[in-house]
C-alpha positions in Angstrom: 0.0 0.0 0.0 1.2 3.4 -0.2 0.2 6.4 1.9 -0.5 9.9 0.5 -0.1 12.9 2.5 -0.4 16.6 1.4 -0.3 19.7 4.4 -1.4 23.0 2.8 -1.1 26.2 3.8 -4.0 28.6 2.6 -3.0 31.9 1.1 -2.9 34.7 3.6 -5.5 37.5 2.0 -8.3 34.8 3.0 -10.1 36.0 6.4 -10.5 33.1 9.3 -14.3 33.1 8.3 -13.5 32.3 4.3 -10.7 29.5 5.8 -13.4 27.9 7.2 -15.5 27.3 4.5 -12.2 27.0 2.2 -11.7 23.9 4.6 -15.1 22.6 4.6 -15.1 22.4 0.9 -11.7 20.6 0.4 -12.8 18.2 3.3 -16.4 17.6 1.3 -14.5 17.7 -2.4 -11.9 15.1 -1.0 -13.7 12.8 1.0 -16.3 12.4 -1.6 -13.9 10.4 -4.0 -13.7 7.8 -1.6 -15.6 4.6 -3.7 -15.3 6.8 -7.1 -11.8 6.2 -7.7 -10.1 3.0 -8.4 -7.8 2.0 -5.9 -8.3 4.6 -3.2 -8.7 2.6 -0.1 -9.0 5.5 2.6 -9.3 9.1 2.2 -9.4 11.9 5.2 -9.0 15.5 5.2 -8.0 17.0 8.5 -8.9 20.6 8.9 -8.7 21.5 13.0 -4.8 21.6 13.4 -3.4 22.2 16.7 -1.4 25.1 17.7 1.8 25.3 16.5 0.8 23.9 13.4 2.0 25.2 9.9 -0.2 24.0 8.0 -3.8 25.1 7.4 -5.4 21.3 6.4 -4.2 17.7 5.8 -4.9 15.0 3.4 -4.4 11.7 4.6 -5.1 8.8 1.9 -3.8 5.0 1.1 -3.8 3.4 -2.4 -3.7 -0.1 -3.4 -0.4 0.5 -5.1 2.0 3.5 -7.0 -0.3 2.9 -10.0 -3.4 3.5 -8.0 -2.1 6.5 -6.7 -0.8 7.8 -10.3 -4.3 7.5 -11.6 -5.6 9.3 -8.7 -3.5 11.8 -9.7 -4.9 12.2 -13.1 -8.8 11.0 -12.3 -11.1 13.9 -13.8 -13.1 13.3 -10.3 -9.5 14.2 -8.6 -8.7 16.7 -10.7 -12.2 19.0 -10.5 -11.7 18.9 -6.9 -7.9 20.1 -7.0 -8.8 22.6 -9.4 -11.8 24.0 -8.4 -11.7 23.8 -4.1 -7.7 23.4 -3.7 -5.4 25.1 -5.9 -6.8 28.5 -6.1 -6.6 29.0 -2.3 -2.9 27.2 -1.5 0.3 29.5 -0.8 1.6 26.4 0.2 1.7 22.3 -0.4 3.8 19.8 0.8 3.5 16.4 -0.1 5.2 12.7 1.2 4.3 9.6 -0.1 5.5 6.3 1.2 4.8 2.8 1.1 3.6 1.2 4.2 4.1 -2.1 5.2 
């Protein structure tokens, strides 16, 4: 299996009220793919980080495999989530996958 993790950081000119419902869409968008994509076995999007936290929100998910994972990637149910509730609100994204054992 390999695990999936992505922190973001949302971008700064967002007030704490439209971080909120930034959140709760990337949680919903996310979440949601879970039995829709090939492969995905587990899917969860934390968004109540404790203080001293960097990042904003967390995606935790485990594939099958690398392949599962690469079509993920590229799934047009993925990708109108990225593009449409992610990627126009991130400063920041880290990612680390690894496989588990």
């Amino acid at each position: 299996m390999v695990r999936h993790v992505i922190v973001w950081t949302i971008k700064d000119e967002y007030s704490e009220e439209e971080k909120e419902q930034i959140k709760k869409g990337i949680k919903e968008g996310l979440e949601g793919l879970k039995g829709v994509i090939p492969g995905l076995l587990e899917i969860k999007v934390n968004t109540e980080p404790l203080p001293g936290s960097s990042g904003d929100a967390m995606l935790d998910s485990v594939f099958e495999d690398f392949d599962a994972l690469n079509n993920y990637k590229d799934h047009p149910a993925h990708v109108a989530v990225a593009t449409g509730k992610v990627r126009p609100f991130m400063k920041i994204r880290s990612s680390f996958d690894f496989l588990e054992s």
